[in-house]
FITI-126118 format. One record per residue (C-alpha): residue number from 1; x negated, y negated, z negated. Coordinates in steps of 0.25 Angstrom, whole numbers. Layout:
! FITI-126118
{i:NUM&x:X&y:Y&z:Z} $
...
This chain:
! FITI-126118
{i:1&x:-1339&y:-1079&z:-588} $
{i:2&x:-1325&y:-1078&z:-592} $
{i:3&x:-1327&y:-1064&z:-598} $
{i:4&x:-1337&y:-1069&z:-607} $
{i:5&x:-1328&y:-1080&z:-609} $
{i:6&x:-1317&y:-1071&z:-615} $
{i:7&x:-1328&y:-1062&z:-622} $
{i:8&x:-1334&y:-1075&z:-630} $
{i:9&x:-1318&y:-1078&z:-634} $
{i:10&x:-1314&y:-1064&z:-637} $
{i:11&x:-1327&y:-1065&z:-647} $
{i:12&x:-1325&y:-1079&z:-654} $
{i:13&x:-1311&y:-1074&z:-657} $
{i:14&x:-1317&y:-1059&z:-662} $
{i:15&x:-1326&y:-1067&z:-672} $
{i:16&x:-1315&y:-1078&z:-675} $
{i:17&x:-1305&y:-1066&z:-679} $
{i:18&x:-1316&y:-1058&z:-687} $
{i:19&x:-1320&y:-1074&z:-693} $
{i:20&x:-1308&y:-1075&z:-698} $
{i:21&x:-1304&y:-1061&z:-703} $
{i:22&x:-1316&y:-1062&z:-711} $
{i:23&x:-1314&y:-1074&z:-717} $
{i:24&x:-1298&y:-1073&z:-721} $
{i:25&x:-1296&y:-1056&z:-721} $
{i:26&x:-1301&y:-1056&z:-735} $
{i:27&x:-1294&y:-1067&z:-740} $
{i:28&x:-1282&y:-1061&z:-734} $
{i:29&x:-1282&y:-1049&z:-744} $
{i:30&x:-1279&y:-1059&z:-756} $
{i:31&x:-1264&y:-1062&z:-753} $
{i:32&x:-1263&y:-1046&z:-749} $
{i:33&x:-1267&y:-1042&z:-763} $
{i:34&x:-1260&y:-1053&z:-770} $
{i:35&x:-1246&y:-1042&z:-767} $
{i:36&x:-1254&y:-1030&z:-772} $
{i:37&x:-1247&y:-1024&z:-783} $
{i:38&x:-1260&y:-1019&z:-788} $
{i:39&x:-1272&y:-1028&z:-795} $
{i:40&x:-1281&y:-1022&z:-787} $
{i:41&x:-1286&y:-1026&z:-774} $
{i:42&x:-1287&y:-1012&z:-766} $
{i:43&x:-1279&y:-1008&z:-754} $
{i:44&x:-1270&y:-1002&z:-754} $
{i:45&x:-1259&y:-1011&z:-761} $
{i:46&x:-1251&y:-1004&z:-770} $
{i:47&x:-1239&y:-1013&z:-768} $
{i:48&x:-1235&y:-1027&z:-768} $
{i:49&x:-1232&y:-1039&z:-776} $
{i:50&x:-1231&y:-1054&z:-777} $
{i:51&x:-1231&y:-1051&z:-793} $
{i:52&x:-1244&y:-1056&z:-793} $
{i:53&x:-1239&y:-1069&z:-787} $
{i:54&x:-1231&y:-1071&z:-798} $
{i:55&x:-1241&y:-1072&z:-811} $
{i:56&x:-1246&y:-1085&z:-804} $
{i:57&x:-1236&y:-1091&z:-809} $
{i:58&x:-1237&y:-1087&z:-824} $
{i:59&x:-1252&y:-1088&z:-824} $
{i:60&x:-1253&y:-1103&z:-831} $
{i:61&x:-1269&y:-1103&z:-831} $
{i:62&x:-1268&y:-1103&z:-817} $
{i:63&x:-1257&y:-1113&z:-816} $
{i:64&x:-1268&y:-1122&z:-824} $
{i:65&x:-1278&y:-1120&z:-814} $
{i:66&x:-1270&y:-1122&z:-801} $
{i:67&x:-1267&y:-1135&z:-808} $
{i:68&x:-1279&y:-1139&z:-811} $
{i:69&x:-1284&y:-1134&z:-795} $
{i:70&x:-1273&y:-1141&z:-790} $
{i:71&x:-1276&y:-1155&z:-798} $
{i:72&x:-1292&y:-1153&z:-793} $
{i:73&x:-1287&y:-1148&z:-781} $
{i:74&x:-1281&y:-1163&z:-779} $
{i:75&x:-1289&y:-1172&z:-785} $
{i:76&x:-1302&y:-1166&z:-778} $
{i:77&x:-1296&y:-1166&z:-765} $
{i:78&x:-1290&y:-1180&z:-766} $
{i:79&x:-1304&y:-1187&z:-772} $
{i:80&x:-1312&y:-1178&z:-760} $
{i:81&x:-1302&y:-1184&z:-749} $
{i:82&x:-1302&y:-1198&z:-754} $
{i:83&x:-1318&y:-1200&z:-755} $
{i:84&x:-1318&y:-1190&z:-742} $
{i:85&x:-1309&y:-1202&z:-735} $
{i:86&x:-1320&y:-1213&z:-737} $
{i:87&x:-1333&y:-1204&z:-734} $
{i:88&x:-1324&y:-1198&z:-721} $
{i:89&x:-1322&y:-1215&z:-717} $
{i:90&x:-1336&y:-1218&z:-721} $
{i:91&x:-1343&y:-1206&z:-713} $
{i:92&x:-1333&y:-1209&z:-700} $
{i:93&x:-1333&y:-1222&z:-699} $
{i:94&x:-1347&y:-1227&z:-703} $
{i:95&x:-1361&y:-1224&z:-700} $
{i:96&x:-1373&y:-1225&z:-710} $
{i:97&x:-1386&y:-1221&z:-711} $
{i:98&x:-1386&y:-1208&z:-717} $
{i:99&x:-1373&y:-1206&z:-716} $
{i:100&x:-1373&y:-1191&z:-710} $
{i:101&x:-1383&y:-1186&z:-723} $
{i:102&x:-1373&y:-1192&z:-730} $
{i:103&x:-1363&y:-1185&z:-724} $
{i:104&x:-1370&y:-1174&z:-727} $
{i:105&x:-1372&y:-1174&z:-744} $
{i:106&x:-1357&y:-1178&z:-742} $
{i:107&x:-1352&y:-1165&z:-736} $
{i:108&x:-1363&y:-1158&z:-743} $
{i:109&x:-1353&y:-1151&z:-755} $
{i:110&x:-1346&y:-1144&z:-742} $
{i:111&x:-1357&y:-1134&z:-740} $
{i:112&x:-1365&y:-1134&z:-754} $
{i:113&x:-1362&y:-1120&z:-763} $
{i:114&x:-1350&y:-1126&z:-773} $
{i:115&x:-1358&y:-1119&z:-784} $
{i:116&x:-1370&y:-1128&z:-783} $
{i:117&x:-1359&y:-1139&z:-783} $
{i:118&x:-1352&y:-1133&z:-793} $
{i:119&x:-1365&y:-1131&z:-803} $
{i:120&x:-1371&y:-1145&z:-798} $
{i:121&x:-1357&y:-1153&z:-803} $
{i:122&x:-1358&y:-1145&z:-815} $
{i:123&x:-1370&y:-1149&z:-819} $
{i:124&x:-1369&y:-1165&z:-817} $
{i:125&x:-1355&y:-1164&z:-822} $
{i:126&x:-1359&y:-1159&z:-835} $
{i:127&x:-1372&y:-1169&z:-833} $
{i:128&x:-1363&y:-1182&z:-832} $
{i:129&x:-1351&y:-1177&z:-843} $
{i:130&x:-1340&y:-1176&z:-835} $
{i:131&x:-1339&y:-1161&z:-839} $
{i:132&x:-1331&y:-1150&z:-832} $
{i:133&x:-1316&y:-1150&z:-828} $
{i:134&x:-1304&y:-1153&z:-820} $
{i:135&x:-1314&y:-1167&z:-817} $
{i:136&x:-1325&y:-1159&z:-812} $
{i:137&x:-1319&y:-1148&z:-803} $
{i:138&x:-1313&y:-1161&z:-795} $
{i:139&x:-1326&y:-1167&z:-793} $
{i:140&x:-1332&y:-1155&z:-789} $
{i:141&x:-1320&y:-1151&z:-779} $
{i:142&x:-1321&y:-1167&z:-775} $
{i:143&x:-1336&y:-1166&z:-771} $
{i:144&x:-1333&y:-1153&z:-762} $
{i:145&x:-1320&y:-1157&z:-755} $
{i:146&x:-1327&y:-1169&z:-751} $
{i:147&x:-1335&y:-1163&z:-739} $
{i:148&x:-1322&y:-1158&z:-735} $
{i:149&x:-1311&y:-1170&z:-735} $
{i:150&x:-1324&y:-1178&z:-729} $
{i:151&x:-1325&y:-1167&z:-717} $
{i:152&x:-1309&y:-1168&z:-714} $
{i:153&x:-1309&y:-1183&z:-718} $
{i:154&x:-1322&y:-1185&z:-707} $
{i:155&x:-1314&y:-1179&z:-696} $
{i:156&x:-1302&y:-1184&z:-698} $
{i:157&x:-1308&y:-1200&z:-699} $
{i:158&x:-1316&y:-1196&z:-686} $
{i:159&x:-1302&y:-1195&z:-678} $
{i:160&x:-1295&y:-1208&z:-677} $
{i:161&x:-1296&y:-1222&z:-671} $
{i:162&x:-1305&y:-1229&z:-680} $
{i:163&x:-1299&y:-1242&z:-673} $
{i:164&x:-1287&y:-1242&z:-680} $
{i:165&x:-1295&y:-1245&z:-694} $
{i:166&x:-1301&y:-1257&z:-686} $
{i:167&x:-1288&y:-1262&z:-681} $
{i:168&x:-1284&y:-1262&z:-695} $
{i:169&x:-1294&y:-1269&z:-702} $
{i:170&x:-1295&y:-1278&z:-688} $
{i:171&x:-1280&y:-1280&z:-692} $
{i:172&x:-1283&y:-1286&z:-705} $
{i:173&x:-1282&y:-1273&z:-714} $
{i:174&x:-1292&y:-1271&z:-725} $
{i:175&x:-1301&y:-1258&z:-727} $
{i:176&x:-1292&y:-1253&z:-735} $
{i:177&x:-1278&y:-1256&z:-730} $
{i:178&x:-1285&y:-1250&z:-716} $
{i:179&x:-1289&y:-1237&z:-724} $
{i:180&x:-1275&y:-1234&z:-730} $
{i:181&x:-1266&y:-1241&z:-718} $
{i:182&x:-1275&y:-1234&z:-702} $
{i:183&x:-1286&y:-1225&z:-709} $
{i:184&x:-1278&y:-1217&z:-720} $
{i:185&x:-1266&y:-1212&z:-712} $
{i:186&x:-1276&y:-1208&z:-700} $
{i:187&x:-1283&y:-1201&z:-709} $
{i:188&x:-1273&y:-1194&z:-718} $
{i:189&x:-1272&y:-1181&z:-710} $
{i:190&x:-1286&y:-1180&z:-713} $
{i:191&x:-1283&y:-1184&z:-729} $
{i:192&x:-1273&y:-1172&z:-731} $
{i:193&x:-1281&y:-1164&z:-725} $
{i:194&x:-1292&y:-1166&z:-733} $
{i:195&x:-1284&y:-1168&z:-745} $
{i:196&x:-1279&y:-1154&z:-742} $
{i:197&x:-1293&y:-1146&z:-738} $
{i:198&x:-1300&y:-1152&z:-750} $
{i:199&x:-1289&y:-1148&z:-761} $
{i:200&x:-1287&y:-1134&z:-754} $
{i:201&x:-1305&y:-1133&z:-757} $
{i:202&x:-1303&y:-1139&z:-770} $
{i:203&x:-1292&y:-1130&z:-775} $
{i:204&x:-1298&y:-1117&z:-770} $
{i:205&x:-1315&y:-1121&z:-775} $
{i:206&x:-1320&y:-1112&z:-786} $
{i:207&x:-1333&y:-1115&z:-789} $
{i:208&x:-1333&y:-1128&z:-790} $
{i:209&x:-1322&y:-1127&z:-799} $
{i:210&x:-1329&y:-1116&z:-808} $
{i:211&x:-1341&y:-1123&z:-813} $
{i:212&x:-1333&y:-1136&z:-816} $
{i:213&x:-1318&y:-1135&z:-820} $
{i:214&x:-1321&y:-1131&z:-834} $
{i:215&x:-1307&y:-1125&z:-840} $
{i:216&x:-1301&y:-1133&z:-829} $
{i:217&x:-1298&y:-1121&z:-822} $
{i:218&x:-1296&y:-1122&z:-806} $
{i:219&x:-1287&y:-1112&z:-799} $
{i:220&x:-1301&y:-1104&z:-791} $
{i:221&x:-1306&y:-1103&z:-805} $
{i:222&x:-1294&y:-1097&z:-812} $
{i:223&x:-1294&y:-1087&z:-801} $
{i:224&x:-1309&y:-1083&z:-803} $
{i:225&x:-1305&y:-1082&z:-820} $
{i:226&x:-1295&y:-1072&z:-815} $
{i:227&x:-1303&y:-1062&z:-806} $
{i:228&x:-1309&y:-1057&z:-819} $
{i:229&x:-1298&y:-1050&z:-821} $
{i:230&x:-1293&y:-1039&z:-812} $
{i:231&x:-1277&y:-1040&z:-818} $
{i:232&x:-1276&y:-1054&z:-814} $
{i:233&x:-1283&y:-1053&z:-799} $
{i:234&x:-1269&y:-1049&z:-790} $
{i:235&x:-1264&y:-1065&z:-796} $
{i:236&x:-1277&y:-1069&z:-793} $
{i:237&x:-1272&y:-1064&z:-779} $
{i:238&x:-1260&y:-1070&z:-778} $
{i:239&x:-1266&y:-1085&z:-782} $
{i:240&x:-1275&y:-1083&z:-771} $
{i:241&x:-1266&y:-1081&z:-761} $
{i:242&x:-1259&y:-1092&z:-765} $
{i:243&x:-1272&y:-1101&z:-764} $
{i:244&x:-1277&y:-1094&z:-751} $
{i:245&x:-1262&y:-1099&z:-745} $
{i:246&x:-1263&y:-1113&z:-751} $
{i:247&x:-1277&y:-1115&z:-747} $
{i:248&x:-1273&y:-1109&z:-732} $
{i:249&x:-1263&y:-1121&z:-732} $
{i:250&x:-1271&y:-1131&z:-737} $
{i:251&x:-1280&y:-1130&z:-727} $
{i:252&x:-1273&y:-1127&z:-715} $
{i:253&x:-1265&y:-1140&z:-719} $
{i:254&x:-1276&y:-1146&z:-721} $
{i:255&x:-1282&y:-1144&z:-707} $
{i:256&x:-1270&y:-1145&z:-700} $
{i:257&x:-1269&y:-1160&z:-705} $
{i:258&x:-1282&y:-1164&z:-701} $
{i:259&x:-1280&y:-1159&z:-686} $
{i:260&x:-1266&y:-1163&z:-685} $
{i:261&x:-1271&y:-1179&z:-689} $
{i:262&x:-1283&y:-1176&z:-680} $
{i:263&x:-1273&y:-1175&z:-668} $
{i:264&x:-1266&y:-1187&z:-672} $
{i:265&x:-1277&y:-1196&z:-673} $
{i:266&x:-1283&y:-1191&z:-662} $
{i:267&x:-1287&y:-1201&z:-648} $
{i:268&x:-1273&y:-1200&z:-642} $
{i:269&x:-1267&y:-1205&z:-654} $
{i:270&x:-1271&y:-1219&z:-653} $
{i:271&x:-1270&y:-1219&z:-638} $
């Protein structure tokens, strides 16, 4: 038995390592060829360089659009966590008829093809004259982070005593004072994380951003513009590299966060 034992380990950890290697090897050879002297992707590499890091700097089209990324980035990943605050308490604290189909349509955008979200706000954007932009692209980005700061929000709201919000209306607080006084800073792990996970997907979603920034350029964009042209693909490169890092962070920072407030709200805490 404990052979078989060792057998069924020895395989999980065989397919967790060629999981893995699947998944991150490739991306791996995109800082590698961001030294390559040459514009060519083709080993072997003629030399290296950091040149290539360099022209981001000079390049004040894509200073625009990591700007513009960046503002989206932020407004969309506050709006998604403040709404997703209110429908995480509403979904943990209450139960409704049909609250689980609701559930449901709400997380919806997490697994539907962003193209047919991206065409679908196209169209009724255009329909209802609020035209394409900056103003767009955050509704979109808002609509599909959603599912996401609801899923860390949920798990987060699900791992403290609720009895401490009774206390505190029992001791005379209001709703509101109760929210931001006992509920907010039991919850704030779960807020950055969420604020961080959701701006990491906003800054990095192309499609979305494709059908409806109009000349409001994001960053995902700007870098498709630029394949076209093989001269400009070792920056192309070297920008990301610099994004796959960010986004590396971001979301380690961001789920390190939400264990780290688990722990601390967990039983013994209140004990």
């Amino acid at each position: 038995m404990s052979s078989i034992s060792r057998q069924g380990r020895g395989f999980r950890a065989g397919y967790a390592f060629l999981y893995l290697a699947f998944l991150y090897v490739p991306v791996l050879f995109l800082p590698l060829f961001s030294f390559n002297e040459s514009i060519y992707i083709a080993f072997p590499i003629e030399g290296w360089t950091v040149r290539w890091y360099g022209t981001l700097l000079e390049d004040e089209r894509l200073h625009e659009a990591l700007r513009n990324s960046l503002e989206i980035a932020l407004i969309s990943s506050t709006l998604a966590t403040g709404l997703a605050i209110f429908a995480a308490k509403a979904f943990t604290r209450y139960r409704y008829r049909g609250q689980r189909p609701t559930l449901g349509v709400v997380m919806l955008p997490m697994v539907l093809p962003e193209i047919i979200v991206g065409v679908s706000l196209l169209i009724l954007l255009n329909q209802i004259g609020l035209g394409l932009g900056t103003h767009s692209v955050v509704i979109g980005h808002t609509l599909i982070c959603l599912p996401f700061a609801i899923a860390v929000l949920m798990s987060r709201m699900e791992g403290f005593d609720r009895n401490l919000e009774e206390a505190s209306l029992d001791l005379g607080e209001g709703a509101v004072a109760t929210f931001f006084r006992v509920t907010l800073p039991l919850i704030l792990p779960g807020v950055v994380a969420s604020l961080l996970l959701t701006f990491t997907i906003s800054f990095d979603e192309f499609i979305i951003a494709f059908f409806l920034s109009a000349t409001d350029t994001t960053l995902p964009v700007f870098i498709w513009s630029q394949l076209r042209f093989p001269q400009r693909l070792p920056t192309v490169l070297a920008l990301g590299a610099c994004i796959l890092v960010v986004s590396a962070v971001l979301v380690v920072a961001a789920e390190w966060i939400r264990r780290r407030g688990q722990v601390r709200a967990g039983p013994g805490m209140w004990s």
